[in-house]
Structure formats: C-alpha cells, structure tokens
C-alpha positions in Angstrom: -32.7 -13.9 15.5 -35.4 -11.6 16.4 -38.9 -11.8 17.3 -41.0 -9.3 15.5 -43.9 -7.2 16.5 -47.2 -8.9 14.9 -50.8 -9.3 15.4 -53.7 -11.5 14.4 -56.7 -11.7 12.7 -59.5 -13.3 10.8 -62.5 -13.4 8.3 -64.5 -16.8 7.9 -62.0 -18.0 5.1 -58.6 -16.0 5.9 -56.0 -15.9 8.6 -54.8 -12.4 8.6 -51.0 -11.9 10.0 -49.8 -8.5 10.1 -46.2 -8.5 11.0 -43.5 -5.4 11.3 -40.4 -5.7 9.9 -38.1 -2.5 10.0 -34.4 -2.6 8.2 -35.1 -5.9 6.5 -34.7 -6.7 2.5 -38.1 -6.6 0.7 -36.9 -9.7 -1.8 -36.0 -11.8 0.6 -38.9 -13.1 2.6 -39.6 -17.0 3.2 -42.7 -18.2 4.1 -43.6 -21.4 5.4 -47.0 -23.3 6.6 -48.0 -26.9 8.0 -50.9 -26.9 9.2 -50.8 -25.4 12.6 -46.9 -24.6 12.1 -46.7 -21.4 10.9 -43.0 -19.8 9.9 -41.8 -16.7 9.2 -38.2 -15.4 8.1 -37.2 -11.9 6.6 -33.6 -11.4 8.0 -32.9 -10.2 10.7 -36.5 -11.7 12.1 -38.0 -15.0 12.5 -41.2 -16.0 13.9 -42.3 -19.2 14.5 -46.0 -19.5 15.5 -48.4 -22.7 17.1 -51.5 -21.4 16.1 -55.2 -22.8 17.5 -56.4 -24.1 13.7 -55.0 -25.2 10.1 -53.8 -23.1 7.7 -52.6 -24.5 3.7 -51.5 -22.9 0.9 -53.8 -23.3 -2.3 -52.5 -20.8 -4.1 -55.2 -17.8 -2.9 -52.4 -16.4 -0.3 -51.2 -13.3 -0.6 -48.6 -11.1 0.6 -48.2 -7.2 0.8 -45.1 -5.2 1.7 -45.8 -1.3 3.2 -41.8 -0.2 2.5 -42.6 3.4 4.4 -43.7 1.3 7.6 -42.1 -1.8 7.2 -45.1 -3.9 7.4 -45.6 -7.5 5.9 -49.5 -8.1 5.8 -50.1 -11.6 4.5 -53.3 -13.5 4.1 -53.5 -17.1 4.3 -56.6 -19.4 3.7 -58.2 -21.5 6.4 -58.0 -25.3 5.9 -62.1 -25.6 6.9 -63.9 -22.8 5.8 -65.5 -20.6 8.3 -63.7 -22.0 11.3 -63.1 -20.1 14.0 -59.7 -19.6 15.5 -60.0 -18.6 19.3 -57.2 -17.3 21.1 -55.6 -15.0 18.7 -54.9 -12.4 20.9 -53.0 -14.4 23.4 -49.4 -13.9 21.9 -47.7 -15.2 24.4 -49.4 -18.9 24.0 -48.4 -18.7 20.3 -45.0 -18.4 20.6 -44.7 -21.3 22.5 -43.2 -24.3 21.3 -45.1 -27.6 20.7 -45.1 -29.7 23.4 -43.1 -32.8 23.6 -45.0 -35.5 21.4 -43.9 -38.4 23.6 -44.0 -39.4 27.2 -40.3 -40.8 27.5 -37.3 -39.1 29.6 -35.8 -36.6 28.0 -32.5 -38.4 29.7 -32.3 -42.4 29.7 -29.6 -44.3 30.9 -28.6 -47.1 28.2 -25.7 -48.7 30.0 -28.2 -50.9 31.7 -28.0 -52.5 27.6 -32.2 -53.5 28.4 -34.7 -52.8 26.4 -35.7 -54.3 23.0 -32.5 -52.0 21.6 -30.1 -53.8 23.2 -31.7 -57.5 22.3 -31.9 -56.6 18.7 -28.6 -55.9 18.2 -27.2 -53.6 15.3 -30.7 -53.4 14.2 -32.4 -52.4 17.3 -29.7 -49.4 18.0 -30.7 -48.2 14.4 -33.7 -48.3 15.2 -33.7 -46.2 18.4 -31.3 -43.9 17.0 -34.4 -43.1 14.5 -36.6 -42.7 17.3 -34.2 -40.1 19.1 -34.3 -38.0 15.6 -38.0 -38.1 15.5 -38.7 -37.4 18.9 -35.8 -34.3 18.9 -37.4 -31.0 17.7 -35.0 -27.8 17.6 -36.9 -24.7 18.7 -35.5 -21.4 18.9 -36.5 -19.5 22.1 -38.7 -16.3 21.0 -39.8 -13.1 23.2 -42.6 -11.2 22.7 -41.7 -7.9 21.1 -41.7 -4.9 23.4 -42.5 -1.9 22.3 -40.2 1.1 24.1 -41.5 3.8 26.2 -41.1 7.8 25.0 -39.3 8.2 28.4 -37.2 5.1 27.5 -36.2 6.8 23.8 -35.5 10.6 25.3 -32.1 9.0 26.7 -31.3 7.5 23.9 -28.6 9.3 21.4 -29.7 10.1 18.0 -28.1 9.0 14.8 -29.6 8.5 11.2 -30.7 11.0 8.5 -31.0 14.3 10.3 -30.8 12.9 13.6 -34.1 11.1 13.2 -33.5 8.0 14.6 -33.2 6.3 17.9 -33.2 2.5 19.5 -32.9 0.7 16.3 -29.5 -0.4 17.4 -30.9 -1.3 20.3 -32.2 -4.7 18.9 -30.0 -5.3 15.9 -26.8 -4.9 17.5 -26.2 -8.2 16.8 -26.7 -7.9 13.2 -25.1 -4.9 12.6 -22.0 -5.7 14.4 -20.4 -5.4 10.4 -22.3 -2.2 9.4 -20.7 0.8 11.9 -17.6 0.0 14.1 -19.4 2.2 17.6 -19.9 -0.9 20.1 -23.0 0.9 21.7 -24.8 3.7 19.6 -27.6 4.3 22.0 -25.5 5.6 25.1 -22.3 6.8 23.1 -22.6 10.4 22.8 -21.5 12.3 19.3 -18.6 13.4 21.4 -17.3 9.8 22.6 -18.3 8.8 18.7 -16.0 11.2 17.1 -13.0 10.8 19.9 -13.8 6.9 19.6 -13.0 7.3 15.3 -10.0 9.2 16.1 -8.5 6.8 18.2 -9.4 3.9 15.6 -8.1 5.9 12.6 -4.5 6.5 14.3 -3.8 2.6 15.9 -5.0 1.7 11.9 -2.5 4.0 10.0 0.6 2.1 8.8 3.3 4.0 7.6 5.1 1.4 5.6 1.7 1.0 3.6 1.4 4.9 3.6 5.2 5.1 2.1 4.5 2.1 -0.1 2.2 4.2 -2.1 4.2 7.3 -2.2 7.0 6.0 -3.6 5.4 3.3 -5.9 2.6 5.7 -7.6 2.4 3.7 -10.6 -0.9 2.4 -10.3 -2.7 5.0 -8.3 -1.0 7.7 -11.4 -3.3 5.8 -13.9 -6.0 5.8 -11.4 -6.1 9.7 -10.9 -6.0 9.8 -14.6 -9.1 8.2 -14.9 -12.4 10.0 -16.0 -15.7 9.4 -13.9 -19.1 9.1 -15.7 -20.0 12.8 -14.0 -17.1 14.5 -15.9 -18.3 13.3 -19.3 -21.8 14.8 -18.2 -22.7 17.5 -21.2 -24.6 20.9 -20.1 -28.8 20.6 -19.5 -30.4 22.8 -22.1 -33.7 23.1 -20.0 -31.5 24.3 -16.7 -28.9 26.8 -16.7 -25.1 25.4 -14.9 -26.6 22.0 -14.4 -25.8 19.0 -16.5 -28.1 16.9 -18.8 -28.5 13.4 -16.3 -30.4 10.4 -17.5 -31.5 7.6 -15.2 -31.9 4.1 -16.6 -35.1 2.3 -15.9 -34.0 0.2 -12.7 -33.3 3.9 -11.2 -37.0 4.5 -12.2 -38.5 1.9 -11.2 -36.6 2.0 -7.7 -37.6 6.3 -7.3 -41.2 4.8 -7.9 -40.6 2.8 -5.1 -39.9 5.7 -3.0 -43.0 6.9 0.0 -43.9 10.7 -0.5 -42.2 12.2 2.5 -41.6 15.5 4.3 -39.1 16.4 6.3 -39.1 18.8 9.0 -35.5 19.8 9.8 -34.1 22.8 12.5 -31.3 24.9 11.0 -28.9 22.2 13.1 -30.1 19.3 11.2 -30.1 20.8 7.8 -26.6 21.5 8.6 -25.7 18.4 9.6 -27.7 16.3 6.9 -25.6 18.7 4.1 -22.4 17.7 5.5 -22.9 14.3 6.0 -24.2 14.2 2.0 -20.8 15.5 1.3 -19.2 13.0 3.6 -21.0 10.1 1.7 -20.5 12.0 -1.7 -16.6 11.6 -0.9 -16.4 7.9 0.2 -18.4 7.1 -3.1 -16.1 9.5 -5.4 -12.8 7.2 -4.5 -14.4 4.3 -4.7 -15.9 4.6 -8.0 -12.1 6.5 -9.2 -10.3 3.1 -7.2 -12.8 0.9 -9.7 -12.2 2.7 -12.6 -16.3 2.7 -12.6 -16.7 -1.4 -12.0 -17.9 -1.9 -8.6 -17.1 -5.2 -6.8 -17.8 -7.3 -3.6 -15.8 -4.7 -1.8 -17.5 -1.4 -2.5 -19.9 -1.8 0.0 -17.1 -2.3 2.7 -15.2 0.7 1.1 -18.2 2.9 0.7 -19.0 2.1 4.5 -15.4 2.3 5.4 -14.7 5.7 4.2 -17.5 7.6 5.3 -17.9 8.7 8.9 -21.3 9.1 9.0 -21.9 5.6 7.8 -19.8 3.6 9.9 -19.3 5.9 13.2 -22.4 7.8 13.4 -20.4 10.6 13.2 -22.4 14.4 12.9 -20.1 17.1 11.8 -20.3 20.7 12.8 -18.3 21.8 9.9 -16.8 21.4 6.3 -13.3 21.2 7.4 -14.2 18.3 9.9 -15.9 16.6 6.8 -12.6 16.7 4.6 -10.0 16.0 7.7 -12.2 12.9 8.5 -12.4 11.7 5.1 -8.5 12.1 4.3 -7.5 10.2 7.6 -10.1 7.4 6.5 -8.2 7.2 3.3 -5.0 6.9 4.4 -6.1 4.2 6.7 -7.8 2.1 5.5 -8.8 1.3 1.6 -6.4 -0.7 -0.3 -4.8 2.7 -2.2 -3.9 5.2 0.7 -2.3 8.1 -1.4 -3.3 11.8 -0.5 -3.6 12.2 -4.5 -6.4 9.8 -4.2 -8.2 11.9 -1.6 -7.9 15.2 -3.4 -9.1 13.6 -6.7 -12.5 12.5 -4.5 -12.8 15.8 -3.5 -12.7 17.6 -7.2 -15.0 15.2 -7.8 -17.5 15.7 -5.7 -17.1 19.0 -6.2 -18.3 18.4 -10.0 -21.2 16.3 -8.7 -22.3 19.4 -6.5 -22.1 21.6 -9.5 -23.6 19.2 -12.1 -26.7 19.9 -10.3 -29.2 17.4 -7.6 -30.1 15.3 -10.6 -26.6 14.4 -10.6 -26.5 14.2 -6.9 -29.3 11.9 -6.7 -28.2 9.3 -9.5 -25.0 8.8 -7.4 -27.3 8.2 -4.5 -29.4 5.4 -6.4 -26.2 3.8 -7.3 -25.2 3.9 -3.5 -28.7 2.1 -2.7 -28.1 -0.2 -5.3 -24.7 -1.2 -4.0 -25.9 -1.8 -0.6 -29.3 -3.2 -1.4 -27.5 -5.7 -2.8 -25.2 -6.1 0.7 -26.2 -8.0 3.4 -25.5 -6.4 5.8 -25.7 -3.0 4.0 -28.3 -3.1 3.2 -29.5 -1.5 6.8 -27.5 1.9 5.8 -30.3 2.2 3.1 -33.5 2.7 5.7 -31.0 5.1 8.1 -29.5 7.1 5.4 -29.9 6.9 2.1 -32.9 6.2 1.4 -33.8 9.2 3.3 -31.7 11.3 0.8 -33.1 10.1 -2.5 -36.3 11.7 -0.8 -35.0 14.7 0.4 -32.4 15.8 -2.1 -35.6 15.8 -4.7 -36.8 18.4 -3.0 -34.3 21.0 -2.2 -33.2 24.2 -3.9 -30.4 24.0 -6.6 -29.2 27.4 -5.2 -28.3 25.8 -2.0 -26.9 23.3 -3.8 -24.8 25.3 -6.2 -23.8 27.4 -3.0 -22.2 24.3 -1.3 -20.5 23.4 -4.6 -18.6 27.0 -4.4 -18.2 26.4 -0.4 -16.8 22.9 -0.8 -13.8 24.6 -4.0 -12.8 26.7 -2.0 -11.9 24.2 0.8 -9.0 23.2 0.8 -7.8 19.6 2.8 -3.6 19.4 3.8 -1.9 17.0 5.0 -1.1 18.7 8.3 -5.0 18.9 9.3 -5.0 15.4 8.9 -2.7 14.7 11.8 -0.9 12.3 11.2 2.3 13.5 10.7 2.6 12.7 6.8 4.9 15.6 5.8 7.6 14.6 8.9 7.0 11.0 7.5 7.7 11.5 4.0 10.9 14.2 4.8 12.4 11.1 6.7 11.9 8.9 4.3 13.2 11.3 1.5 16.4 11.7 3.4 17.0 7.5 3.9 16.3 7.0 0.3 19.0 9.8 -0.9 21.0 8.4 1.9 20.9 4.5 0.6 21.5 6.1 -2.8 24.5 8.3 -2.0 25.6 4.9 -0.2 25.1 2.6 -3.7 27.4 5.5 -5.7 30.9 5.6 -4.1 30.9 1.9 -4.4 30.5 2.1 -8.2 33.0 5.4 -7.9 35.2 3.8 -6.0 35.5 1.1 -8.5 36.6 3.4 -11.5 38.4 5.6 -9.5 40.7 2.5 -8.2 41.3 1.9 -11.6 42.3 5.4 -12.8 44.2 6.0 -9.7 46.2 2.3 -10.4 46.6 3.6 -14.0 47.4 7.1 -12.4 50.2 5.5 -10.0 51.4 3.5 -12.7 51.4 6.6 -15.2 53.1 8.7 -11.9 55.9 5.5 -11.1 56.9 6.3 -15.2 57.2 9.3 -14.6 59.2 9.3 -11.2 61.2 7.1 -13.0 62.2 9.1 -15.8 62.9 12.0 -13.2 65.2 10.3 -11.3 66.6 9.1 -14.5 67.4 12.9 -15.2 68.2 14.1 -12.1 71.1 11.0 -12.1 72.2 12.1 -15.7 72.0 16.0 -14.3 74.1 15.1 -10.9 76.5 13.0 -12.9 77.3 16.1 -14.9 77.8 18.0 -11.8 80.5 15.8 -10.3 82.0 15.0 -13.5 82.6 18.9 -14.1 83.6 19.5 -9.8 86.2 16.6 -10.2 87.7 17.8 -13.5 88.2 21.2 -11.5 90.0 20.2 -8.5 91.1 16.9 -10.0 90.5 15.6 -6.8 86.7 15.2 -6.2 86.2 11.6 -8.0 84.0 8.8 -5.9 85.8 6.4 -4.4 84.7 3.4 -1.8 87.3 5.0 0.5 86.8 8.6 -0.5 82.8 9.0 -0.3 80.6 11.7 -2.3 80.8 14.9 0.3 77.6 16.6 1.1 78.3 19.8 -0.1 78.6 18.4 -3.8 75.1 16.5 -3.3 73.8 20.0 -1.8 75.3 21.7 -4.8 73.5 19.6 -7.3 70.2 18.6 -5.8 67.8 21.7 -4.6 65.6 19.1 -2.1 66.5 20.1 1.7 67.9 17.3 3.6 65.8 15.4 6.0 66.6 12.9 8.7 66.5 9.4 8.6 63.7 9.1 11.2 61.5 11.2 8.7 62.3 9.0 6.1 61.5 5.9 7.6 58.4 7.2 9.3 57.7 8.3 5.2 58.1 4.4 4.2 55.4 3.5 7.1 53.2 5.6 5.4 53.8 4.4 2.2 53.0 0.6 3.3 49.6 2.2 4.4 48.8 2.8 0.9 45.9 1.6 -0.6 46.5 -1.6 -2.9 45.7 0.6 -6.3 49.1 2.6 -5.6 51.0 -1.0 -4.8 53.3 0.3 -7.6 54.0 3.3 -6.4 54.4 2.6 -2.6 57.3 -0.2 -3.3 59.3 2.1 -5.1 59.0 4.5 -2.0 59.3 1.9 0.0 62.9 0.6 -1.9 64.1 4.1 -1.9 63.4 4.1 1.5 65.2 0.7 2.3 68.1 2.3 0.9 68.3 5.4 2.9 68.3 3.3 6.0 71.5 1.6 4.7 72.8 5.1 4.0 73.6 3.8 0.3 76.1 6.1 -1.4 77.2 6.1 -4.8 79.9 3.0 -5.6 81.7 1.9 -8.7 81.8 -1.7 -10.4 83.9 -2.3 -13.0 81.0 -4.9 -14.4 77.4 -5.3 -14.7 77.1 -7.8 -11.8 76.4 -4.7 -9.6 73.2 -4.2 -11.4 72.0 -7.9 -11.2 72.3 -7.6 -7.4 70.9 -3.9 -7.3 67.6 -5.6 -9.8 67.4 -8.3 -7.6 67.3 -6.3 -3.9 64.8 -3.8 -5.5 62.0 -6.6 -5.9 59.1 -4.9 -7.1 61.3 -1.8 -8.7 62.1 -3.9 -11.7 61.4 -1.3 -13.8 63.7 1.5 -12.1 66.7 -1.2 -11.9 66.5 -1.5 -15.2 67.0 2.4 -15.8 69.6 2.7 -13.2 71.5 -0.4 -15.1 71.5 1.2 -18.2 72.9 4.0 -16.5 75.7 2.1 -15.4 76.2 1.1 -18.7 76.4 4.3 -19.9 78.7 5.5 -17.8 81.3 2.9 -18.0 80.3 0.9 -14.7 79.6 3.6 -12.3 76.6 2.8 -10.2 74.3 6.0 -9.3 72.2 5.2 -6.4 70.5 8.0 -4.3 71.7 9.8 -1.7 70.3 9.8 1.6 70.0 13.6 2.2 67.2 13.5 -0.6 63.4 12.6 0.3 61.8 9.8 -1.8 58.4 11.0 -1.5 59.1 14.5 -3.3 60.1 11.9 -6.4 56.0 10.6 -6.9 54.3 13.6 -7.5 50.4 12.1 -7.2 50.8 10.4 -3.6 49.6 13.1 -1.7 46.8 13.4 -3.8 45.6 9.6 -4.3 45.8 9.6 -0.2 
C-alpha cells in the first residue's frame, strides 16, 4: 500500500482532510472513523491516521472528488464542538501507530506453566488466548509522502499521452506490475523499451499455435465475416464524408465528466500521440472483431496486450512501425493468431478514421469503459485515454481524414513482421502434401494389388492358352518333318533334334544358367503374381531337368505330370488333354525356349 500526500485542517465544527490520490478509481473509496482512528483506503493508497481529538459520523460529512487533480477533500464533524485540535501540522506524529495499550512483554515465556493460566486449566488458556487477541493490533508501516525534486524528474524517461508523464511508475510499480510488461519505466529508455518488446514478442511466438490457425480457419473465417458496429454507420447529413454517430447517455454523462484541457504538443509529440491512437485503434478493432461485439473479462488483457503503447510504453516514429508491432503482437499472443485477423483490424480502423473523430471518440469511451471497469486497468485511463477523449474533441477532421488515406495506403506483410511466417507455412505446406502423397499409394497399392492379381490371373490364361497353341502348332511341325523323311518320330532312345525345335519355335535359345537365374527372379515376385510366378517357376524346374518330349501309351503320364506341377494345376490339365488328343503323346517344353517370354505382363507388374 501507499501512503498518500495529505494535509490538515479545521473550522470550530469540521476536521478538514485534504488528501491526493492520482490513478485511483473515483467509486471505490472507503472511509472509516472511531473516534481518534481515522482510515482511509482508495486503491492503491491507504492512510491510517492517530489524530489529537474525536471525530464521528452524524451524517453532516462530506466528501468531494477533483478528477483533473486527483484530490479527495472530505469534511468530517468534530465530536465536541469548537474544540481545538493542535498539532495538525506534525504529519509525522500522525502517522504513527497507537502505542501499546498494555505494560506486558511483548515475548513471555509460558513453559514455566505459572500464572493464573496455567492453574485454571482449559479455561484459563482460553482466557489468555483472548487476552493475546485484544492486546495484538496489526499496523501497517506508513512513510510520509515525498514529493520529487525538478532535478530528480529531468532524468526520468517520459511515457504517457504525448510524452507528458514522468515518476508515476516510480511509486506504483508495485501495482502495476499487471498493467505494462517494462520492469523499470523510469530509467528504460524508448530504445531499450522497443528492443526489450522485440525480444518478448519472438521467445512468445509458437509456431504450432501459429500453424494451428492456418490450417484450421474455421472459426477465425466466421470471425472475419463479421460486421462491426462502425460499418453499419450511415453517412452524417450535417458533415460531409463523416458518419452519423450517436452516443448513449452513460457516454454523456462520462464526457461531462471530462476537465476542460489544453494541450500544448511540439510537432514530435503530435506525431507520436497520432500513432499511438492508431496503435490503440488496432488493438481495440480485433478485439471487438474476436468478440463478435460482446466484450468479456478478457478484453481488458487483450486490449492491453495488443497495443504497444499500452503495455511497453512504446513511442513510434512511424506508421510502418505501428502496423509491424501490431501484427507480431497478434501473432503472439491473443487466443486467434491468424494474419487475416490482423488485416481485418486494420480495414477497420481504417473505416473508424474515415467515419470521422465522432467515431473515433465513441471507440475511445468504450475503451475507458472497459478498463474503468478493470482493476488494474483502470491506470491506462489517467495515462492515456482519458487524455484522448480530451484531445481528439479538439482536433481538425482534415488531419483526421488525411491519416485515414495515409493509414489505406499502408500496407502490413508478413515479411516485415519477422518472423519468418512465409518459410513457416512453405514447410508446412510441403509435410502436409508429403503425409498426403504418403496416405495414397497405400489405398493405390491396395487396388492395384488386386487388378494386378486379376491381371496375372487374366495373363497365366492367357499364357496358358499360348502354350496350348504353340504345342498344337509344333506338333504339326514334327508330324509333317517325320511324314517326310519317315524317320524323324520321338522316341525315348531317339530324342527331338534341335534343329526341328529351331524350325518350329522362333524364340532364341538361352542357357540354362539364364533360365534358372529367370526362376530366382520369379520367386522374388510380389505375392499378387503368386500365380504367375509358379508357372514360371515349374517351367523353369523343368528346364533344369532338360525335360524333352516322351510318349505314354496311357494317361498315368499326366497324373504324375499334374501332380509334380503343384500350383500349375490349370496348365496340367491343358497339357493332359493334349495327350489325349494326340493318342498319348506327352508335349512338354523344350529347354532351348525361355519361360518368361510365355507371360507377357511380368515385366510390367515388376
């Protein structure tokens, strides 16, 4: 707590206390007298006070409250009438406690167990127990208020409306520890202030929450569609290119409140004090577009958050600074970080501007409502705002208007922000189509296994019924070169010689390595061309054995041929019937013929 400035003084039938209170609420004041006890509490100050007479309340007190000055004056009747209370001037003496009321120890030792506490028993502790309460009185230690040299001030920085303002920080530290994030205000320069923002704004960005928002939009898209009360504003018939702005009557009432001031600004400080309006302008844009209208018990903190000026102090030098520092604030810290979210604040207050100061100042009025009603954010209102419902009534709409044009013309992109957003969002891009390109041959692969199994099995029918027909065609061949020379028949002691097979079939002859390194390839298969690879792989089998063609006079031939083909049942079957045909001739391959040149597809499904 805080000991205020005050001073004393009397008439024959009031006390007269006249007590400063700067950056303090004006409803919440509480007021307490006991006869010589008088207490005073206005947050952030309290003064406690042992004065040299009685006071009461009757109900002829009074209390009045200078806003411009911050001075409580209250008046409070004299328990005798026309006493005299000397010593009012000795401040020091008043703001001493009470002394103690009793003459005992402060520290007693009770493990002697004398005294009547310890004969009495249960009843006797109680009863000394009361006696400790009683006797205890909490006081809170209080310093006489101090008022600060000129010499002291000239070292102090500046902050506040225009640069205005000096060593209020200087006792309310303390207090407004939640109200601007710079741990020393007085001896931080605006240098150290902006590099100290920087530094806070980059360790708070999070990319995850950043890319959150830019992939899942869904909420913020409603958001951005949503219409302000400013855009529903209709054109003022009195003034040309402003609009027609109403205020209710608690925004009466509260510009009635408002001290007549002037304000005598340098060409620096009307630069700066238009800039920081567009800087507050901005903050209260997105947080009316992230309510939909309806503030809350966070629009204070979001308010504050967002602006620079509010919660680092910060000065800027020009409108580029204003829109890079608002973006990064954005981004870092409200609960929707989205860049859309950021330009949308920025058209807005860009229609605010051009809607005229009436429309300027009803936004301001709503900002002093939000943190009147903030504790403590309220202290933003006496620094800043406050400040600007004054001012703004005052200035030219041409300036205005101009700033309006200045601030359209702007533009904010995500490269001045620096924070690498457009590297970020590339990268992410390319996971994304990377996860999803990932996701899709699984699904393919699935189909594709199936129409290559029905493709192998489609092929193996196929293979089949070639070598079906190129048995039927080579049987024709050495049926017609053994009816010529009458001696080319197959026999198990006269085998088929390789210039017939070379006659009839057209395939080149390979060696038996080849072939076998063909069938290693063919077990390497994938499992949807099973069907496919053990035919190769039982054509292959019999090229090792150098199988040539052999007769039978029966159909046991066949059974054995079905049963060493296992997993050819299909082509056994053919070649039987073949046998049949032919009056139990068996036609197996020849070696000199390649069995992969037989299944079309297997190049391709590898």
């Amino acid at each position: 707590m805080l000991t205020p400035a005050f001073d004393l003084s009397q008439d024959p039938e009031f006390l007269i206390l006249s007590i400063r209170v700067p950056y303090t609420r004006t409803s919440e004041f509480d007021l307490h007298v006991d006869g010589a006890d008088f207490k005073f509490f206005a947050k952030p100050y309290f003064l406690r006070l042992s004065l040299p007479g009685r006071i009461v309340e009757d109900g002829r007190e009074t209390a009045k409250f200078d806003i411009d000055k911050g001075l409580v004056t209250l008046r409070v009747p004299k328990e005798t009438s026309g006493e005299h209370f000397e010593g009012l001037q000795m401040l020091t003496s008043l703001l001493a406690p009470k002394g103690s009321r009793s003459a005992r120890p402060l520290i007693e030792d009770l493990s002697t167990g004398g005294g009547e506490g310890a004969e009495g028993g249960e009843e006797g502790e109680g009863e000394g127990e009361g006696e400790d309460e009683e006797d205890f009185d909490w006081q809170v230690e209080q310093e006489a208020y101090k008022e600060s040299s000129e010499e002291e001030l000239g070292v102090l920085q500046k902050y506040g409306f225009g640069n205005r303002r000096c060593g209020v920080f200087a006792r309310l530290q303390e207090e407004l520890s939640d109200v601007t994030d710079v741990k020393n205000p007085e001896g931080t320069t605006a240098a150290e202030r902006r590099q100290g923002r920087l530094d806070a704004e980059a360790a708070a960005f999070s990319p995850d929450h950043y890319l959150a928002d830019f992939f899942e939009d869904d909420e913020i898209k409603g958001l951005l569609k949503f219409r302000p009360w400013w855009e529903k504003l209709s054109p003022s018939t009195d003034q040309e290119g402003e609009a027609a702005v109403s205020f209710t009557d608690d925004e009466k009432e509260q510009l009635r409140k408002f001290a007549n001031r002037s304000y005598l600004l340098d060409k620096t400080s009307r630069q700066q004090a238009w800039l920081s309006l567009v800087d507050v302008l901005l903050a209260y844009c997105y947080e009316a577009r992230s309510t939909e209208g309806e503030h809350n018990v966070e629009s204070p903190w979001t308010i504050r958050k967002l602006s620079g000026t509010l919660c680092w102090l910060e000065t800027y030098s020009s409108l580029q600074d204003v829109l890079a520092s608002f973006g990064r604030r954005v981004l870092c810290y409200p609960l929707y970080r989205h860049f859309a979210m950021a330009s949308a604040a920025v058209r807005d207050t860009t229609k605010i501007l051009q809607s005229g100061k009436a429309c300027v100042l009803r936004c301001l009025l709503d900002i002093h409502r939000v943190f009147r009603e903030n504790d403590p954010a309220y202290i933003l209102n006496d620094l800043y705002i406050t400040d600007y419902c004054i001012w703004i009534q005052r200035v030219k709409s041409k300036k205005m208007s101009a700033l309006a044009v200045t601030l359209q013309k702007a533009s904010m992109r995500k490269k001045d922000l620096q924070l690498d957003l457009e590297e970020l969002e590339e990268a992410a891009t390319m996971v994304a189509e990377e996860e999803e390109e990932g996701a899709a041959p699984i699904s393919h692969r699935d189909g594709s296994e199936a129409s290559s199994g029905s493709s192998s099995g489609d092929s193996s029918d196929e293979s089949e019924e070639s070598a079906a027909e190129g048995q039927s065609r080579t049987e024709s061949n050495e049926g017609g070169g053994g009816g010529g020379g009458g001696g080319g028949g197959a026999s198990k002691d006269n085998p088929l010689q390789p210039r017939l097979v070379s006659a009839a079939s057209p395939i080149p002859r390979e060696p038996t390595s080849a072939l076998l390194s063909a069938e290693s390839e063919a077990d390497a298969l994938p499992s949807a061309s099973r069907g496919s690879s053990l035919l190769i792989q039982e054509l292959g089998e019999r090229v090792a054995e150098e199988l040539t063609i052999s007769q039978d006079s029966g159909c046991g031939e066949a059974e054995r041929t079905r049963s060493r083909a296992d997993g050819a049942a299909t082509k056994a079957d053919a070649t039987s019937a073949g046998s049949e045909s032919s009056g139990g001739t068996l036609l197996e391959p020849s070696p000199r013929r390649n069995p992969l040149l037989i299944v079309p597809d297997v190049g391709g499904s590898r």
